[in-house]
C-alpha positions, -999 to +999 in steps of 0.1 A: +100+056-081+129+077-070+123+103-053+147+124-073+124+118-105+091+125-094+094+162-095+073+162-126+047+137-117+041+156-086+033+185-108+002+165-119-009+155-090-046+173-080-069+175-054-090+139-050-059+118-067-051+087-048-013+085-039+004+061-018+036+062+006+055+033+025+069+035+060+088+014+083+055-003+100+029+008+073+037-006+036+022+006+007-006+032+019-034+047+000-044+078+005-063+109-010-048+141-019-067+163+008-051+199-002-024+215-023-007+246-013+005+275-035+040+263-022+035+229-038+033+209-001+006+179-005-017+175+026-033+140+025-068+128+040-046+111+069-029+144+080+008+138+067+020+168+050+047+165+018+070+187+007+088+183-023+071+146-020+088+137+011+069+138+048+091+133+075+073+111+105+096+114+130+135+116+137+144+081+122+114+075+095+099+093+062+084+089+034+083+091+001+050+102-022+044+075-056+018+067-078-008+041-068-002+012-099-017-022-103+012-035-085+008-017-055-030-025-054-016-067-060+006-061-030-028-046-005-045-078-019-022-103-013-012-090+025-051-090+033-057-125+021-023-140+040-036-125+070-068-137+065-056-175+060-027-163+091-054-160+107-077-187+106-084-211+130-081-241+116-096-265+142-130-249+133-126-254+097-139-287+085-123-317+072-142-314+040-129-276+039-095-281+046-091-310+016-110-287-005-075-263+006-048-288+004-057-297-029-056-262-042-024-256-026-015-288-041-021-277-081+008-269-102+033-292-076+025-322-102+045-307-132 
């Protein structure tokens, strides 16, 4: 979203809505609306404070406020299960397993 269009979506946003933000090391985060002031600045259950949408981390990073969509929710999913399989150790998985893998990765490579 750009941040130069979300001035009206951020007018909807309420205490309890899920939002998310991406940062240089962190991409798409979910978080909870924690607090709203009466000067519109959004405080989020993991203490980062926006104004206007924006939080500013630290002298080179900040952030922008969007709307937690199916898309971002696909993107969470699909980093967690690559780190998963990253992170297997596949000497401990059996042969039996690892066919069982190879011939999944191997569907759709035929047509």
């Amino acid at each position: 979203m750009n941040p130069y269009e979300n001035d009206e979506w951020l007018k909807t946003l309420k205490v309890g809505d899920e939002v998310t933000y991406s940062t240089r090391w962190h991409k798409d985060v979910i978080t909870i609306i924690k607090k709203i002031t009466p000067t519109g600045q959004i405080k989020t259950e993991d203490n980062k404070t926006f104004k206007k949408g924006y939080c500013r981390l630290d002298t080179w990073d900040g952030c922008w406020l969007n709307p937690v969509t199916d898309e971002v929710r696909e993107r969470i999913l699909h980093r967690s299960i690559y780190r998963k399989v990253a992170d297997t150790d596949w000497a401990k998985v059996s042969v039996d397993k690892l066919k069982r893998i190879a011939d999944i990765l191997d569907e759709g490579k035929e047509e």
